[in-house]
C-alpha positions in Angstrom: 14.4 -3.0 -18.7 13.0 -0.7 -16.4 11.9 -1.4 -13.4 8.5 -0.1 -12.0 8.6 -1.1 -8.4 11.9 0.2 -7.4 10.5 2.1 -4.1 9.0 -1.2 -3.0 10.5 -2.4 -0.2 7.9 -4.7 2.2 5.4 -6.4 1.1 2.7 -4.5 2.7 3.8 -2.2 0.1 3.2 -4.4 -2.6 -0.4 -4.8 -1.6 -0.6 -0.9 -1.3 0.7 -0.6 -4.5 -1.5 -3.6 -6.3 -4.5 -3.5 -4.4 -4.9 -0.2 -2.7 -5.0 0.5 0.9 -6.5 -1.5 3.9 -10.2 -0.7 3.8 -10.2 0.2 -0.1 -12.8 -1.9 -1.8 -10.3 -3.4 -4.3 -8.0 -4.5 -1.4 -10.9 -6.0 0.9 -11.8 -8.5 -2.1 -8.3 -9.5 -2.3 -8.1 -10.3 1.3 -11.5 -12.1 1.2 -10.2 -13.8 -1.5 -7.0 -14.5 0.2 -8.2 -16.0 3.8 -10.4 -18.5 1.5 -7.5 -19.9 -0.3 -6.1 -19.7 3.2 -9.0 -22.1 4.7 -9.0 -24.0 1.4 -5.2 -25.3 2.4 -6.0 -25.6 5.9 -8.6 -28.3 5.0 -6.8 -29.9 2.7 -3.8 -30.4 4.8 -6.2 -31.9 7.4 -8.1 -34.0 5.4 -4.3 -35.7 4.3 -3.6 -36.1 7.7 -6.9 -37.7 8.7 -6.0 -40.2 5.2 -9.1 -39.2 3.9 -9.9 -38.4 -0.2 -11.5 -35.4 -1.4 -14.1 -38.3 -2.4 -14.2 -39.7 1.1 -14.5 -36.6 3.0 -17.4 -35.1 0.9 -19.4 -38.6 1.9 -19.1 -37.9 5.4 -20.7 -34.7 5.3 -22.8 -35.3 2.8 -21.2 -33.2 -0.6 -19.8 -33.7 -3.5 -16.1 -34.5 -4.5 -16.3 -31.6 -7.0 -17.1 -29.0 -4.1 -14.0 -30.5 -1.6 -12.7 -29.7 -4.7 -13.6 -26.3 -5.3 -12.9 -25.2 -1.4 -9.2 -26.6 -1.5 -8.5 -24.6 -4.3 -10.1 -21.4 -2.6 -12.9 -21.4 -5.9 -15.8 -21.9 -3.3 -17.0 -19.5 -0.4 -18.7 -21.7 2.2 -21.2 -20.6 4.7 -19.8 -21.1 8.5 -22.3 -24.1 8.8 -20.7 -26.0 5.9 -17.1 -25.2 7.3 -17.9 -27.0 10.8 -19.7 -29.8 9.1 -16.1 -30.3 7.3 -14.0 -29.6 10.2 -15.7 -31.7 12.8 -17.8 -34.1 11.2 -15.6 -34.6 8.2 -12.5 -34.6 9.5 -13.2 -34.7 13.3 -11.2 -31.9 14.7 -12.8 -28.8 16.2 -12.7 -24.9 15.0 -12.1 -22.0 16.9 -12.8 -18.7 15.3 -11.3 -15.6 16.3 -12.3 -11.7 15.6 -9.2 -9.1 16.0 
């Protein structure tokens, strides 16, 4: 079996390799796609620790289960409005955003 990545060695590299450079259309969607699984998790860890249900959390802010849903799973892209409403309605903890 031979193996195709052999020169590989970080995983930077990978990404190069799969996805193309930083900047490269293909490897922007990835990221994109990447930091909303990202938030997705964060929610989700912070809804468990507030003891709240998917079903419970999309009351308080006024959404459906089936769109928690979606966001936890990174399926969903949210507008910045709708991820406040979550973080500090929903689950009563406050967002800070930061641009590097």
């Amino acid at each position: 079996m031979k193996v195709e990545n052999e020169q590989i060695k970080t995983f930077n590299q990978h990404l190069d390799q799969r996805y193309g450079a930083n900047g490269t259309e293909k490897r922007v969607n990835f990221e994109i796609k990447a930091k909303s699984f990202a938030i997705g998790e964060l929610i989700k860890e912070e809804r468990k620790l507030a003891n709240l249900t998917q079903e419970e959390l999309a009351n308080k802010v006024g959404a459906k289960k089936s769109f928690i849903s979606r966001i936890e799973n990174g399926h969903s892209d949210i507008q910045l409005s709708t991820l406040y409403k979550l973080i500090e309605l929903g689950l009563g903890r406050k967002i800070n955003l930061t641009i590097q």
